[in-house]
N, C-alpha and C positions, 0 to 999 in steps of 0.2 A: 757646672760652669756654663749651663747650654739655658740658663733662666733667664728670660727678657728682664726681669725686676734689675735694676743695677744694685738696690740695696740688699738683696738677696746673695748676689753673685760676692760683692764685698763682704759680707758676714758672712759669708762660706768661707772664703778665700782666708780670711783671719782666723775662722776658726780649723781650717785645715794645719794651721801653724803651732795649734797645742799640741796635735798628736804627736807628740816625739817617739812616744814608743812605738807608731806606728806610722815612720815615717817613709815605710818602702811603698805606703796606698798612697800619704798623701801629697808626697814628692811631685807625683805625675798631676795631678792635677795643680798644684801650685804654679808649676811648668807652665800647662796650657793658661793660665791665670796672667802671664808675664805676657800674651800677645791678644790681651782681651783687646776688644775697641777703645774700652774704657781707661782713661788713664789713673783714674781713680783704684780702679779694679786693679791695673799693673803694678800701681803704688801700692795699696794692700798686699800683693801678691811679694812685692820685696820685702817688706819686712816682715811676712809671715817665713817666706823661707829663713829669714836671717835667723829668725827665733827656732825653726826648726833643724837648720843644719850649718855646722862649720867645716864641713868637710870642703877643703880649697877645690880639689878636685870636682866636685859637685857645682858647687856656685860661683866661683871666679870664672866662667867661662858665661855663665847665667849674667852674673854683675854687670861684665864688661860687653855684653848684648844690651843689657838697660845702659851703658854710660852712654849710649847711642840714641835713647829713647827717643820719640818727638819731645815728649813733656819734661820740663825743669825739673819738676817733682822727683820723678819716679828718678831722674838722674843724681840729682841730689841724695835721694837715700842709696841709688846704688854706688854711689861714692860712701858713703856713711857707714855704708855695709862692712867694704871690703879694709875699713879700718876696725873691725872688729872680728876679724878672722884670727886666729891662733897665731901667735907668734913667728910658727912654722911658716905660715906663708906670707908673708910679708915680705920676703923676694919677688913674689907672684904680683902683692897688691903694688906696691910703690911703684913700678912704672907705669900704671893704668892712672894711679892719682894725679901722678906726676903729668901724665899728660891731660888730664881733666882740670887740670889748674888753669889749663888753656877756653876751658869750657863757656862760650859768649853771657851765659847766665852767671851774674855774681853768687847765688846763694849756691849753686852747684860748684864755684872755685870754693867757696867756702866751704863746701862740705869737705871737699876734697883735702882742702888745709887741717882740717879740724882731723880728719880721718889721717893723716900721715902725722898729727900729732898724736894722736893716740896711738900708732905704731912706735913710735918714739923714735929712742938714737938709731934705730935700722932703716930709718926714713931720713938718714943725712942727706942723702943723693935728692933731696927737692929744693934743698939751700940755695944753689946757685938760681933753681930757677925761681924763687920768691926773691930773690934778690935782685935777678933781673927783672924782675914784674914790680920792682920798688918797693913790694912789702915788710921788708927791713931797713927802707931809707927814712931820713928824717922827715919828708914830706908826707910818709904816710900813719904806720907806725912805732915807727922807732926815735919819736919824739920824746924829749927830754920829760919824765915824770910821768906824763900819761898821753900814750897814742891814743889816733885817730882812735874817735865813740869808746874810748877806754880801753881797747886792746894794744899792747906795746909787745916788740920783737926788739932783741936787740941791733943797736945801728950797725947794718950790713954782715948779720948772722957772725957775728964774733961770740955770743955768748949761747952757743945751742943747747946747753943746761936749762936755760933758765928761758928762753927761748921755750922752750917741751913744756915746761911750767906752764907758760904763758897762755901755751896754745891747748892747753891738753886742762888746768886745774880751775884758769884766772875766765877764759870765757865761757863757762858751762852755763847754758840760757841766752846766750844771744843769739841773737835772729837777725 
């Protein structure tokens, strides 16, 4: 991780995230990889941990040091992350999202949205606050037929079924 190349340092950092089965080596270097200068390199450095380990205890403390990051990026996938963490911790992840909704970069609210849909129904507790943020009002999208750029919520989270659909099946590929 101590290589001046940045493209070096990034195709380390990615490839340290196949080693699963040896992931007591490459843990530690992933680690140091998350407070490179490079945001590039931090960004790498999240989603090779993500690939390399789900252990909430491990990376939810890691995550929520990136939802802090300078760079959007690397914030953005540490919200993304911690909606693919095991079931089990999803007590852990939804207040960290829930307050990255607040997050001044749209694509980091976004991810955050996107990542508490994919927790699903144990991600209730964000309703009130996408609802205070109007993201289930008719002005945004919870327009009749088809919300705002084609994503729709139902008006004022009355239907959270369908809702989880929405956010979780109906926008896979938007950016």
């Amino acid at each position: 991780m101590q290589d001046e190349s940045l493209a070096v340092r990034i195709f380390a950092v990615w490839a340290l995230g196949d080693f699963e089965t040896h992931a007591h080596v490459s843990l530690p270097h992933i680690i140091e990889a998350l407070h490179d200068d490079s945001d590039q390199v931090r960004n790498v450095a999240v989603m090779s941990l993500q690939r390399l380990s789900s252990d909430p205890e491990i990376v939810v403390p890691l995550y929520t040091e990136r939802l802090k990051d300078s760079s959007a990026i690397v914030r953005r996938y540490a919200a993304w992350s911690l909606g693919q963490l095991p079931a089990a911790a999803s007590g852990l992840a939804v207040p960290l999202l829930i307050e990255t909704l607040e997050d001044e970069d749209p694509m980091v609210r976004y991810s955050a949205a996107r990542a508490l849909g994919d927790i699903g129904p144990p991600a209730a507790a964000a309703i009130p606050v996408l609802t205070k943020a109007g993201c289930n009002s008719g002005a945004c999208h919870a327009k009749a037929g088809m919300g705002q750029n084609g994503f729709q919520l139902s008006l004022l989270g009355f239907e959270p079924q369908e809702d989880y659909e929405h956010l979780v099946k109906e926008a896979r590929g938007r950016r």
